[in-house]
mmJSON file of the N, C-alpha and C atoms, coordinates in Angstrom:
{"data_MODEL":{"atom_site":{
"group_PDB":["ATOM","ATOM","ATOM","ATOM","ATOM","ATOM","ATOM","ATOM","ATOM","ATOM","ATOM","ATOM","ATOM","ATOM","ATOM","ATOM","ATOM","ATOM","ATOM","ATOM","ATOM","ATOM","ATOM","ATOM","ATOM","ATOM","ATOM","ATOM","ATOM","ATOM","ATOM","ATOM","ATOM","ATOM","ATOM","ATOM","ATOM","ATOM","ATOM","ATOM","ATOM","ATOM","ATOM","ATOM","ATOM","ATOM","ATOM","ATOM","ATOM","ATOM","ATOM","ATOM","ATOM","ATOM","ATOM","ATOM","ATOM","ATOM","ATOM","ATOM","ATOM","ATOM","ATOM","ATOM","ATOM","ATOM","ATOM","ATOM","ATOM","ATOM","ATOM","ATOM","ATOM","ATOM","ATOM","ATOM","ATOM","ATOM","ATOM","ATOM","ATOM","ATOM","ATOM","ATOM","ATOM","ATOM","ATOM","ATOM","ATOM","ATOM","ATOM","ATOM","ATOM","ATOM","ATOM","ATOM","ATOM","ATOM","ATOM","ATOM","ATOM","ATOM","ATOM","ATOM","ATOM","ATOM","ATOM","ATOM","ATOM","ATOM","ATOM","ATOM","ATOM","ATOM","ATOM","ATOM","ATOM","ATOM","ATOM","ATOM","ATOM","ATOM","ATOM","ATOM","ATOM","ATOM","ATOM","ATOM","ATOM","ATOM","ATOM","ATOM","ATOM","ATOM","ATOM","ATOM","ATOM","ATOM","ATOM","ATOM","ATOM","ATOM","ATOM","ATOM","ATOM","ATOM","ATOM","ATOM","ATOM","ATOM","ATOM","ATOM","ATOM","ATOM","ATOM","ATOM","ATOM","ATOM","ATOM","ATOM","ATOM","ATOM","ATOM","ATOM","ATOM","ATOM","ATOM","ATOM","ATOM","ATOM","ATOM","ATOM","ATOM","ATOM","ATOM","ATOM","ATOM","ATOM","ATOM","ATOM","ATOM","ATOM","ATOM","ATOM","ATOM","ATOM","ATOM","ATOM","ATOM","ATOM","ATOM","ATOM","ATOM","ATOM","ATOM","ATOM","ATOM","ATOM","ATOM","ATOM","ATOM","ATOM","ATOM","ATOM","ATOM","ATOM","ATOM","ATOM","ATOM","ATOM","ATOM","ATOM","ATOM","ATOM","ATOM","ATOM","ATOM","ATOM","ATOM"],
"id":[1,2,3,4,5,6,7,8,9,10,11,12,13,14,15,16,17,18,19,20,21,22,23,24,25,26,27,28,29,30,31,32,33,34,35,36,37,38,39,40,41,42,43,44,45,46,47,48,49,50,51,52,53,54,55,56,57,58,59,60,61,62,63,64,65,66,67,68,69,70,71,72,73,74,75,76,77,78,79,80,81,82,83,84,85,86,87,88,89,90,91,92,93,94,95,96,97,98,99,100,101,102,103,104,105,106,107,108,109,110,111,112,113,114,115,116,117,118,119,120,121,122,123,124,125,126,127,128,129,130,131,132,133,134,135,136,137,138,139,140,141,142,143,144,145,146,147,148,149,150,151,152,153,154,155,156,157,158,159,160,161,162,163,164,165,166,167,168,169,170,171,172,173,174,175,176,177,178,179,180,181,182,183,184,185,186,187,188,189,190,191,192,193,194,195,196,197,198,199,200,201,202,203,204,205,206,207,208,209,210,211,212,213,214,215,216,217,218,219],
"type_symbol":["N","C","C","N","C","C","N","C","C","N","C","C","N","C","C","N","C","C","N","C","C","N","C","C","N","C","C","N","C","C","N","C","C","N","C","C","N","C","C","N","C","C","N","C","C","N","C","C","N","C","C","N","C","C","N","C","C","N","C","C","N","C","C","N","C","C","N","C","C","N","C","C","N","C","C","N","C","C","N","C","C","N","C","C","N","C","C","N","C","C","N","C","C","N","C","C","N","C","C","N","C","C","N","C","C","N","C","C","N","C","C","N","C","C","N","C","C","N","C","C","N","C","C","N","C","C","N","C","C","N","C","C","N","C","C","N","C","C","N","C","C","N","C","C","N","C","C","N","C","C","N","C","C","N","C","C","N","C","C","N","C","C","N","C","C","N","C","C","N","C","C","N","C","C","N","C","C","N","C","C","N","C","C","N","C","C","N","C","C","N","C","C","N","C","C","N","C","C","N","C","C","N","C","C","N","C","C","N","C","C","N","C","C","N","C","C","N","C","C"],
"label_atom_id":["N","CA","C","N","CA","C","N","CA","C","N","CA","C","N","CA","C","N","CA","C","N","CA","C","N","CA","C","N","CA","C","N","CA","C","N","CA","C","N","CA","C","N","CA","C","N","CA","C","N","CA","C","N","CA","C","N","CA","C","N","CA","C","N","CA","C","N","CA","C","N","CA","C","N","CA","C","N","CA","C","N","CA","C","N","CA","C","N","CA","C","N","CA","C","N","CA","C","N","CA","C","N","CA","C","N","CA","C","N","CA","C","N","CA","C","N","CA","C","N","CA","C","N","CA","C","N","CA","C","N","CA","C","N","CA","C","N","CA","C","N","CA","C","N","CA","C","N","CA","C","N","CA","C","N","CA","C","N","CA","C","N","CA","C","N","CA","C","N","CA","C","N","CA","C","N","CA","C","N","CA","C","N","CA","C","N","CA","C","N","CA","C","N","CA","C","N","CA","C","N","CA","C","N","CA","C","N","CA","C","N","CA","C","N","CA","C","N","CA","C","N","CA","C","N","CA","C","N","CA","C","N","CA","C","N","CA","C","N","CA","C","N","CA","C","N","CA","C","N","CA","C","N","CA","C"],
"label_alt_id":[null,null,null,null,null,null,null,null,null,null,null,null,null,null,null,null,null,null,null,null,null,null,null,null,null,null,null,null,null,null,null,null,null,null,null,null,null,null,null,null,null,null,null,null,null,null,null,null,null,null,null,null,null,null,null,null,null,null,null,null,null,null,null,null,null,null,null,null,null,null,null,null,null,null,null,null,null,null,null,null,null,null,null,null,null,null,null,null,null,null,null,null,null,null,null,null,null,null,null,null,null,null,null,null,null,null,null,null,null,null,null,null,null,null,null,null,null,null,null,null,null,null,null,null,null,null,null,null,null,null,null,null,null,null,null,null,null,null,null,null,null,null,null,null,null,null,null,null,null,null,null,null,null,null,null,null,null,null,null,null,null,null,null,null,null,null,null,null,null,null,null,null,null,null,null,null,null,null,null,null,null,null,null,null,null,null,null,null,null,null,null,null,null,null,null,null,null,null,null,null,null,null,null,null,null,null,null,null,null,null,null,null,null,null,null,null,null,null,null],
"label_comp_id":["UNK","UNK","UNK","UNK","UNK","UNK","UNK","UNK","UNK","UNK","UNK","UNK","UNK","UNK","UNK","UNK","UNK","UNK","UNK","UNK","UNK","UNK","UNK","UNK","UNK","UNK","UNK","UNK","UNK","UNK","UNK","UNK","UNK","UNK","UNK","UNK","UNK","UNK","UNK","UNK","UNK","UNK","UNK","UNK","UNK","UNK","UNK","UNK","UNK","UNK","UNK","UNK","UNK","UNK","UNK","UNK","UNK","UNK","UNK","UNK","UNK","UNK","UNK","UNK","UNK","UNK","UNK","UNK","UNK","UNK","UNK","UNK","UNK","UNK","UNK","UNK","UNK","UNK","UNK","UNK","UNK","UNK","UNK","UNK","UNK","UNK","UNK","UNK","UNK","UNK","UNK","UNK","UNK","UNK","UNK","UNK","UNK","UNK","UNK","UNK","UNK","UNK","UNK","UNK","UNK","UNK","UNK","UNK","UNK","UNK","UNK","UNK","UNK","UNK","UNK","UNK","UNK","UNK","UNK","UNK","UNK","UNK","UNK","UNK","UNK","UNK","UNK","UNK","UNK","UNK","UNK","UNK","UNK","UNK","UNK","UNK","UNK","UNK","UNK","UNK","UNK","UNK","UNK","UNK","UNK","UNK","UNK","UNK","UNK","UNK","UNK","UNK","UNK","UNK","UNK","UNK","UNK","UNK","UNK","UNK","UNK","UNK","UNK","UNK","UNK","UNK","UNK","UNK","UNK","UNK","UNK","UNK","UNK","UNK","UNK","UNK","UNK","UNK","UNK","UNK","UNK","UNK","UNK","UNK","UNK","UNK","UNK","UNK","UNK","UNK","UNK","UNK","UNK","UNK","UNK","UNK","UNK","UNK","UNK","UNK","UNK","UNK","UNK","UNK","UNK","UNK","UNK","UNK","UNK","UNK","UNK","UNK","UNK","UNK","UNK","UNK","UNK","UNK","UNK"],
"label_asym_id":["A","A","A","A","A","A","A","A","A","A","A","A","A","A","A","A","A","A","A","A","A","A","A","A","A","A","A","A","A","A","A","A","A","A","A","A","A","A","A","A","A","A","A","A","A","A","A","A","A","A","A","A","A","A","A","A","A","A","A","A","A","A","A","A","A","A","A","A","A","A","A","A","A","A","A","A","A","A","A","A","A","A","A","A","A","A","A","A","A","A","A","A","A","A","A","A","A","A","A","A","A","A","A","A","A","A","A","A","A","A","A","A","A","A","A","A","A","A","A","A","A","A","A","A","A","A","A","A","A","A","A","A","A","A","A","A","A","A","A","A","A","A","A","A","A","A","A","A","A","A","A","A","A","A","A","A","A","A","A","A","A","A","A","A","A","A","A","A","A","A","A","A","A","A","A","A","A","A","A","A","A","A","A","A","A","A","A","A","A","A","A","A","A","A","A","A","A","A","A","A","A","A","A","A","A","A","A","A","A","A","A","A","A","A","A","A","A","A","A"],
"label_entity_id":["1","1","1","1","1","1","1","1","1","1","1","1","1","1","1","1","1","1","1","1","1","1","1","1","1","1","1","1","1","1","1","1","1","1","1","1","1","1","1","1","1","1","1","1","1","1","1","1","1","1","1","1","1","1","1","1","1","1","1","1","1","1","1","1","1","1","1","1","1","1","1","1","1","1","1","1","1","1","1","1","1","1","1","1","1","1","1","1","1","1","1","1","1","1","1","1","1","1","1","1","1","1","1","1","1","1","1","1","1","1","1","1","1","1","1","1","1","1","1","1","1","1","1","1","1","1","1","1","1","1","1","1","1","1","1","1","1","1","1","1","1","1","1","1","1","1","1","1","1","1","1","1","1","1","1","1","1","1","1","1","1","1","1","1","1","1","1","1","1","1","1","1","1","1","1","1","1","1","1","1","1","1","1","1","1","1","1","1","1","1","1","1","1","1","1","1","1","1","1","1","1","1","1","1","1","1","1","1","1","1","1","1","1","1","1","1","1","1","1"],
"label_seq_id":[1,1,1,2,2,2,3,3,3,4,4,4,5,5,5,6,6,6,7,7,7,8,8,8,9,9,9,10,10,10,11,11,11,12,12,12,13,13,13,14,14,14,15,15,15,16,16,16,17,17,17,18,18,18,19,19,19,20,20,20,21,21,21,22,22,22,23,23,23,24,24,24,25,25,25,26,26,26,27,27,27,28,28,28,29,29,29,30,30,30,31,31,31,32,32,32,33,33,33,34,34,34,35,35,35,36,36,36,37,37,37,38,38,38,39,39,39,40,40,40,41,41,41,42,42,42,43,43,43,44,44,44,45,45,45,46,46,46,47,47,47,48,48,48,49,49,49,50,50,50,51,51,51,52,52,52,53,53,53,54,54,54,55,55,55,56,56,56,57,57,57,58,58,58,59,59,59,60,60,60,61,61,61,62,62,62,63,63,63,64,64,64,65,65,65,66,66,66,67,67,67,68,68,68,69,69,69,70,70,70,71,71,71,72,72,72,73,73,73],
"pdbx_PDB_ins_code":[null,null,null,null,null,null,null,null,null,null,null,null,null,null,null,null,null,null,null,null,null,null,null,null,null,null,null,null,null,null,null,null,null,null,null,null,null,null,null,null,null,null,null,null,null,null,null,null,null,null,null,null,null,null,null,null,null,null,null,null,null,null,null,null,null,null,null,null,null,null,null,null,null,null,null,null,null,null,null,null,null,null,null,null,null,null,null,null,null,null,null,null,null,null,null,null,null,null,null,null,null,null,null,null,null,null,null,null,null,null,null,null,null,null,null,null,null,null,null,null,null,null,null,null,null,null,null,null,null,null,null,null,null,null,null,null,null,null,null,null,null,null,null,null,null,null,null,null,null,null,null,null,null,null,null,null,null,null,null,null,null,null,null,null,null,null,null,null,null,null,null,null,null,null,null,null,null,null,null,null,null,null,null,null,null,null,null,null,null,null,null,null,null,null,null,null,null,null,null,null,null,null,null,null,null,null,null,null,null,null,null,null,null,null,null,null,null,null,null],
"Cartn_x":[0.853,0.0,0.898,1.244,0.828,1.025,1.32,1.189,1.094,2.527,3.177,3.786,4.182,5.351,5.751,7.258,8.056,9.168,9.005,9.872,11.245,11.83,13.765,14.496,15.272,15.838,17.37,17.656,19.188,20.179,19.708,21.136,21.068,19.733,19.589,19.999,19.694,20.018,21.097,22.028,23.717,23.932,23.859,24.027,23.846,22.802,22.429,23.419,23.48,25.118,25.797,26.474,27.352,27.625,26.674,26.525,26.949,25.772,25.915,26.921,28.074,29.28,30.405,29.883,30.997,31.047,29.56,29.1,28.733,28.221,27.859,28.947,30.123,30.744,29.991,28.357,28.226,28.253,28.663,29.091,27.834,26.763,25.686,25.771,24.467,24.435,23.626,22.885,22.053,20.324,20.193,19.021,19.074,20.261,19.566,20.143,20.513,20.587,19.512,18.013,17.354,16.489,16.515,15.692,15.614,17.326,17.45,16.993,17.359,16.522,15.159,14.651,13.368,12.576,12.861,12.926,12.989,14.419,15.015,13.572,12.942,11.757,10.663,10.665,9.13,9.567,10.811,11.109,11.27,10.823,11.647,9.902,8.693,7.095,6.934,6.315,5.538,4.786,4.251,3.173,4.038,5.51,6.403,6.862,6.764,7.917,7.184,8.336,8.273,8.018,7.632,7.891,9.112,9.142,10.649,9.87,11.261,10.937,12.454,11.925,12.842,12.988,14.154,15.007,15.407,15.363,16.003,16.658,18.235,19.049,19.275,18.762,19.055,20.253,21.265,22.033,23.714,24.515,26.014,26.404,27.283,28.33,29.504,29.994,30.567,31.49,30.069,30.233,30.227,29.93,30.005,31.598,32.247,33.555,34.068,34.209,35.129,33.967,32.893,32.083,31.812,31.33,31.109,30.152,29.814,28.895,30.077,31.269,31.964,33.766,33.598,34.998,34.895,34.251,34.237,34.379,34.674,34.906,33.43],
"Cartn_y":[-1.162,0.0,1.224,1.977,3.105,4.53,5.202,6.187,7.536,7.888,8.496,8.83,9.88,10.028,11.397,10.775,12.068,12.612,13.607,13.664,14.067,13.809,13.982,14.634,16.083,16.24,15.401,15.472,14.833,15.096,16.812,17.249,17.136,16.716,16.469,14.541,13.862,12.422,12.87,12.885,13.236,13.613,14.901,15.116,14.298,13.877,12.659,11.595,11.158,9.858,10.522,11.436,12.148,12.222,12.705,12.618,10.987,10.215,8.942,8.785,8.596,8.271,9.12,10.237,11.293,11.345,11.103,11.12,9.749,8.703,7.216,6.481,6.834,5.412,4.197,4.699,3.947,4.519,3.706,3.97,3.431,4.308,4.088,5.0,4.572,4.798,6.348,6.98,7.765,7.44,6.655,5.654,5.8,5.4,5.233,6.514,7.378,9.394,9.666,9.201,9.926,9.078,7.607,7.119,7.854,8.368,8.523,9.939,10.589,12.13,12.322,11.049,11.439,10.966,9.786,9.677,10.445,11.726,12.396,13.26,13.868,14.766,14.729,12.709,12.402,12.737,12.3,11.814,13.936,14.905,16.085,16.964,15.862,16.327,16.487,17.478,17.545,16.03,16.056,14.667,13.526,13.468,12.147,12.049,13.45,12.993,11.646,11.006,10.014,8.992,8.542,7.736,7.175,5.84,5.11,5.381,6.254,5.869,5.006,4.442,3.596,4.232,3.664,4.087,2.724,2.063,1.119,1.5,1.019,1.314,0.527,1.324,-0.491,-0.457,0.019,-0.269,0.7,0.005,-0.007,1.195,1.936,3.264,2.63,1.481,1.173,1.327,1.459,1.605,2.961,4.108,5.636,5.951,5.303,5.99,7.015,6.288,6.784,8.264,8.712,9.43,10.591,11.451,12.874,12.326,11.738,11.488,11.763,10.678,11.139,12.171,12.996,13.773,15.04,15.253,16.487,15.692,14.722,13.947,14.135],
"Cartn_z":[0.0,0.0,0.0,-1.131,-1.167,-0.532,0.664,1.151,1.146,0.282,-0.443,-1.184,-2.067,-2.766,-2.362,-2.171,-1.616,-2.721,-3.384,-4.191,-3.458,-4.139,-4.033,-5.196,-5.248,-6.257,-6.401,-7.603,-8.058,-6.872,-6.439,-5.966,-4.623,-3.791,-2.795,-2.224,-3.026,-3.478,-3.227,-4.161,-3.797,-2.243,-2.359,-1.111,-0.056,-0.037,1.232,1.192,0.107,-0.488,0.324,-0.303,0.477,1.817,2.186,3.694,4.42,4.221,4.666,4.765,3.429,3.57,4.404,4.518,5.618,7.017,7.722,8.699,9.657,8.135,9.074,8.519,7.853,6.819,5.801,5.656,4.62,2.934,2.297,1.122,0.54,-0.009,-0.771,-2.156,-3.207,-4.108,-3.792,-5.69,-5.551,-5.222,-5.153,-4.939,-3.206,-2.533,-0.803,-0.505,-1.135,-0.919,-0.778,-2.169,-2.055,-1.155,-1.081,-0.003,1.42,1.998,3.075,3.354,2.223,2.396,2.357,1.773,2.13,3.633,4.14,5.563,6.313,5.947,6.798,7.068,5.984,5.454,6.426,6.249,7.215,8.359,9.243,10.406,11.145,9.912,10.492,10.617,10.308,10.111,11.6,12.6,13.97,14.349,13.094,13.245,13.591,13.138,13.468,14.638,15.522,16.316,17.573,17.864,18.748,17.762,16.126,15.598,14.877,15.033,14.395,12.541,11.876,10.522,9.845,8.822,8.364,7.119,6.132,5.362,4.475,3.171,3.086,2.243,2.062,1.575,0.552,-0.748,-1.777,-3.077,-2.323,-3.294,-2.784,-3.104,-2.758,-3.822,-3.045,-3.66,-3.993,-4.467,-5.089,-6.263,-7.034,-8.292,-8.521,-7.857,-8.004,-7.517,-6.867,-6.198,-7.136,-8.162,-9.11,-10.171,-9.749,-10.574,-9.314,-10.116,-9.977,-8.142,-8.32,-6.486,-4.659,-5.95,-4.227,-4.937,-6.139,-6.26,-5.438,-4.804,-3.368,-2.353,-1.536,-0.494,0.062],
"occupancy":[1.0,1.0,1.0,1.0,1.0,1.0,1.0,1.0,1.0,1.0,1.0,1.0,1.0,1.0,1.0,1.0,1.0,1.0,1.0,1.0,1.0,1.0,1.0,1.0,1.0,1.0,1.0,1.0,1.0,1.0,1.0,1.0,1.0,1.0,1.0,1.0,1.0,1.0,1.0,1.0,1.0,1.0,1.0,1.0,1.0,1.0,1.0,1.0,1.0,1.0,1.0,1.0,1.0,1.0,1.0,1.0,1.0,1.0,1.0,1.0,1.0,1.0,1.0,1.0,1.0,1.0,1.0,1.0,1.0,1.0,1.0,1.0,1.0,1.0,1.0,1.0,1.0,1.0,1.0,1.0,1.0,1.0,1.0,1.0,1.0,1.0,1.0,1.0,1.0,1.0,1.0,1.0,1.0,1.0,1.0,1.0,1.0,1.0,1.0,1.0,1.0,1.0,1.0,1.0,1.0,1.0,1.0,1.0,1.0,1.0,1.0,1.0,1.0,1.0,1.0,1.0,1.0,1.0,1.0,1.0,1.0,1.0,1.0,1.0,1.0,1.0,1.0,1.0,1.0,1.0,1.0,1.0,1.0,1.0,1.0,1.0,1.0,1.0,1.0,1.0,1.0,1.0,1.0,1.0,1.0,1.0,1.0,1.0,1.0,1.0,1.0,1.0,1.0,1.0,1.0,1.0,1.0,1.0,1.0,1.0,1.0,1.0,1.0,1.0,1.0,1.0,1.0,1.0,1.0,1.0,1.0,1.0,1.0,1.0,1.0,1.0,1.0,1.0,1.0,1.0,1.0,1.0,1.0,1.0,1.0,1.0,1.0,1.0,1.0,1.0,1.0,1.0,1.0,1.0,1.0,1.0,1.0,1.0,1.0,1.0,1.0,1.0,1.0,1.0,1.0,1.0,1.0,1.0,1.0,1.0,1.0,1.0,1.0,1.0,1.0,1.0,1.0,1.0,1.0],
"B_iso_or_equiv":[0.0,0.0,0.0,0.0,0.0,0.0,0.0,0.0,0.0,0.0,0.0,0.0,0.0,0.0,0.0,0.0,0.0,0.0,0.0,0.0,0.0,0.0,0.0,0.0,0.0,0.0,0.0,0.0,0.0,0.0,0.0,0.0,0.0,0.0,0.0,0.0,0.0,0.0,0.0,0.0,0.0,0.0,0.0,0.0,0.0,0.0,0.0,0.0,0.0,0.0,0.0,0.0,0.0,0.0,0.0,0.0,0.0,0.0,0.0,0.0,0.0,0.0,0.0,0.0,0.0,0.0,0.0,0.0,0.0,0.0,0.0,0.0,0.0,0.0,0.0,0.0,0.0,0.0,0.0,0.0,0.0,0.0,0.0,0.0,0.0,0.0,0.0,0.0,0.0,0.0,0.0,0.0,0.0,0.0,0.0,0.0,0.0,0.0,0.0,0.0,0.0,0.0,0.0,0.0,0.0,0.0,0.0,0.0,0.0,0.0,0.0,0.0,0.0,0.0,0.0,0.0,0.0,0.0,0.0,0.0,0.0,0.0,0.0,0.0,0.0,0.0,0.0,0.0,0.0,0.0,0.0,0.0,0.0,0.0,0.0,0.0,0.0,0.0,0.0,0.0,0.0,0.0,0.0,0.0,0.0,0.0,0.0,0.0,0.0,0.0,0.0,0.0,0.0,0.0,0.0,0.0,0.0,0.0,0.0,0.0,0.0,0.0,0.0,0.0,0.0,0.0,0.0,0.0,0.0,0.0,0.0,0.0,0.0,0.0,0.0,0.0,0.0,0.0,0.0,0.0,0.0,0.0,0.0,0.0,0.0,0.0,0.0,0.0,0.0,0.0,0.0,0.0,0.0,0.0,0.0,0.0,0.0,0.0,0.0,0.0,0.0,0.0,0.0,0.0,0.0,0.0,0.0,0.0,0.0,0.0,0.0,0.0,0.0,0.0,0.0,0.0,0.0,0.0,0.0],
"pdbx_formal_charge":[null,null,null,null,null,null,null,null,null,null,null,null,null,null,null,null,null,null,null,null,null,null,null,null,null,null,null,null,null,null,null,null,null,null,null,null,null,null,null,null,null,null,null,null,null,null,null,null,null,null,null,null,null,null,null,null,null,null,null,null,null,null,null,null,null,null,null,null,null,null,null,null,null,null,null,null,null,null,null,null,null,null,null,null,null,null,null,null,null,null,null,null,null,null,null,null,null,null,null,null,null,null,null,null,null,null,null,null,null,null,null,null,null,null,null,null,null,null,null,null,null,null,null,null,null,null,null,null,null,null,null,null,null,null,null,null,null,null,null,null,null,null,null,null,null,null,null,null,null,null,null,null,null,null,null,null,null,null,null,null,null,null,null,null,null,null,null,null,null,null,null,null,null,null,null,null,null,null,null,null,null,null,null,null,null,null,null,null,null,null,null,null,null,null,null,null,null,null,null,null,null,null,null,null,null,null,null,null,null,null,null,null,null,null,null,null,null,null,null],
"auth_seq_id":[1,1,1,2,2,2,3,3,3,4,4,4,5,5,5,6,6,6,7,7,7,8,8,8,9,9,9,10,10,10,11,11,11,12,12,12,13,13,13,14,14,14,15,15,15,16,16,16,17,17,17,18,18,18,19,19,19,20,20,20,21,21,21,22,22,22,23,23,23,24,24,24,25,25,25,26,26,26,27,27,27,28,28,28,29,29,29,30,30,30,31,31,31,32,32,32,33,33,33,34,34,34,35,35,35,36,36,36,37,37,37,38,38,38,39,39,39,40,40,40,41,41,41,42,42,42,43,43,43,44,44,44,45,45,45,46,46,46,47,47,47,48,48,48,49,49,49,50,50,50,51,51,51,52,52,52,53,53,53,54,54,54,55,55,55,56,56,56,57,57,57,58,58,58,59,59,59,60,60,60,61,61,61,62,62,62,63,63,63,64,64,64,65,65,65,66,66,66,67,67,67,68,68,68,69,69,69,70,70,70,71,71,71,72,72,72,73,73,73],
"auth_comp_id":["UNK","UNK","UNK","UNK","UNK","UNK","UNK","UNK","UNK","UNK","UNK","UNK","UNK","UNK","UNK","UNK","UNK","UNK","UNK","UNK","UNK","UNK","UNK","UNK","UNK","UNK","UNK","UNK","UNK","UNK","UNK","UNK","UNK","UNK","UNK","UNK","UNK","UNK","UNK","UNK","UNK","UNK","UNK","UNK","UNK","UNK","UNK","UNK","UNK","UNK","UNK","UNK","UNK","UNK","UNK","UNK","UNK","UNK","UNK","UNK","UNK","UNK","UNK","UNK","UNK","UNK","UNK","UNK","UNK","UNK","UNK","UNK","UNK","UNK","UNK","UNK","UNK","UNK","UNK","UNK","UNK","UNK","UNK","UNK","UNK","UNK","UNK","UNK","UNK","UNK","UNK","UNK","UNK","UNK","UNK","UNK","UNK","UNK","UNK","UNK","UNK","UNK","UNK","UNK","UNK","UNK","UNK","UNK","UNK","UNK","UNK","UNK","UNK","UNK","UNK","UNK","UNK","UNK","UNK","UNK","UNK","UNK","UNK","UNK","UNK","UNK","UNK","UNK","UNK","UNK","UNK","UNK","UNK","UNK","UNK","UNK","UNK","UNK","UNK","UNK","UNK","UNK","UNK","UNK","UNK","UNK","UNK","UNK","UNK","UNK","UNK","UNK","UNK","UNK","UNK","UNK","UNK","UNK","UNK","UNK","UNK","UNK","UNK","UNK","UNK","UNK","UNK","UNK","UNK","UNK","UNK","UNK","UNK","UNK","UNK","UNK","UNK","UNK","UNK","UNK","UNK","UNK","UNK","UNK","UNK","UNK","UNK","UNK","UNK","UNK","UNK","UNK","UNK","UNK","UNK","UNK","UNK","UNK","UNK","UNK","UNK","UNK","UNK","UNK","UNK","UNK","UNK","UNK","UNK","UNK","UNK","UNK","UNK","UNK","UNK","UNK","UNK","UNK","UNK"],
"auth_asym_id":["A","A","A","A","A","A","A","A","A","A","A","A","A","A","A","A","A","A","A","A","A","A","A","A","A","A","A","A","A","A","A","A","A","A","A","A","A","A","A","A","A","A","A","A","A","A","A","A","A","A","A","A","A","A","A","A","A","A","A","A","A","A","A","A","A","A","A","A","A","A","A","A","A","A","A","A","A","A","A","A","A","A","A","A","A","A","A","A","A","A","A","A","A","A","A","A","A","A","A","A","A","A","A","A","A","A","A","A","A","A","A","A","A","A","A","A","A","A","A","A","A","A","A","A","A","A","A","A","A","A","A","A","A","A","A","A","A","A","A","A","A","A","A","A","A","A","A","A","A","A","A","A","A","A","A","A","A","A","A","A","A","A","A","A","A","A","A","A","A","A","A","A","A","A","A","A","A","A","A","A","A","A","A","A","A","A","A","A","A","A","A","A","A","A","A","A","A","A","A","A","A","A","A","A","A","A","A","A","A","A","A","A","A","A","A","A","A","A","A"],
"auth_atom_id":["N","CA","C","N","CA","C","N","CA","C","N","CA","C","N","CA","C","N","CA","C","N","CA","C","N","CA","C","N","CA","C","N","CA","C","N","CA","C","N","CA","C","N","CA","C","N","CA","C","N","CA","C","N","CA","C","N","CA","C","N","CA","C","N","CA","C","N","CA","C","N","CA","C","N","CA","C","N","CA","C","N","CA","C","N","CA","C","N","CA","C","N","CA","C","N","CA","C","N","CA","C","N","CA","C","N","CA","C","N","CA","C","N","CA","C","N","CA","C","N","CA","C","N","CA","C","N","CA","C","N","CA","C","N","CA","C","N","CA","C","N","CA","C","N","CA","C","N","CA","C","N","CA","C","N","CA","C","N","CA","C","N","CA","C","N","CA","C","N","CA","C","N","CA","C","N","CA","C","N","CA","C","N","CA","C","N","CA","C","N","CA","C","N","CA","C","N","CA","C","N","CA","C","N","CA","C","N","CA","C","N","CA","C","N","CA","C","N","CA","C","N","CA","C","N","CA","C","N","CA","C","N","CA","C","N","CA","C","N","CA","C","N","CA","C","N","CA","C","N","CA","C","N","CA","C"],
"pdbx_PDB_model_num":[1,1,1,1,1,1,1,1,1,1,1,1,1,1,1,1,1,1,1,1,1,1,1,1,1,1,1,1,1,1,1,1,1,1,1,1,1,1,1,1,1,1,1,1,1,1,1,1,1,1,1,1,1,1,1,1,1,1,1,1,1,1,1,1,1,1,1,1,1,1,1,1,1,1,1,1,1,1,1,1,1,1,1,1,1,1,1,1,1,1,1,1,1,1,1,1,1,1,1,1,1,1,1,1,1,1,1,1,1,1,1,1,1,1,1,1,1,1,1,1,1,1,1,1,1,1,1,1,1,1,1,1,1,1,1,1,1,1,1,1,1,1,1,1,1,1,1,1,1,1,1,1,1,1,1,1,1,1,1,1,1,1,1,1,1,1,1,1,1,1,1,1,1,1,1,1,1,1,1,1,1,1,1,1,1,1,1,1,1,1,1,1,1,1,1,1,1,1,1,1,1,1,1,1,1,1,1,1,1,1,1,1,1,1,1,1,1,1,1]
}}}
C-alpha cells in the first residue's frame, strides 16, 4: 500500500550519499541518498515525532567511487 510520494531532487540524493558516507561510513548509491533524504523529510514532520521511521538502503556506492557522487569527499 501506497502512502506516499516524496519527491527527491538529483542534488539532494547526492548530497544525502554524500553525507551517509561522511558522517555514518556507509558507502551508498544515488538511490539510498534519495531514499534517506526522504525519511530524513518524514522523520523532520511535527506529526512524526516520537515515531521510528525507516530508510532502506538499496544499493552499494561502489560503483560511483570513481564518478562525480563522491569527487568532493
Amino acid at each position: 500500500i501506497l502512502d506516499e510520494i516524496f519527491a527527491v531532487t538529483d542534488e539532494d540524493a547526492f548530497g544525502c550519499a554524500r553525507r551517509l558516507a561522511r558522517e555514518e561510513g556507509i558507502v551508498a548509491g544515488v538511490s539510498s541518498g534519495a531514499a534517506v533524504h526522504a525519511a530524513l523529510g518524514i522523520a523532520a514532520r511535527p506529526e512524526s515525532e516520537g515515531a521510528v521511521v525507516v530508510a532502506i538502503i538499496p544499493d552499494t556506492g561502489e560503483r560511483y567511487i570513481t564518478t562525480a557522487l563522491f569527487e568532493h569527499g
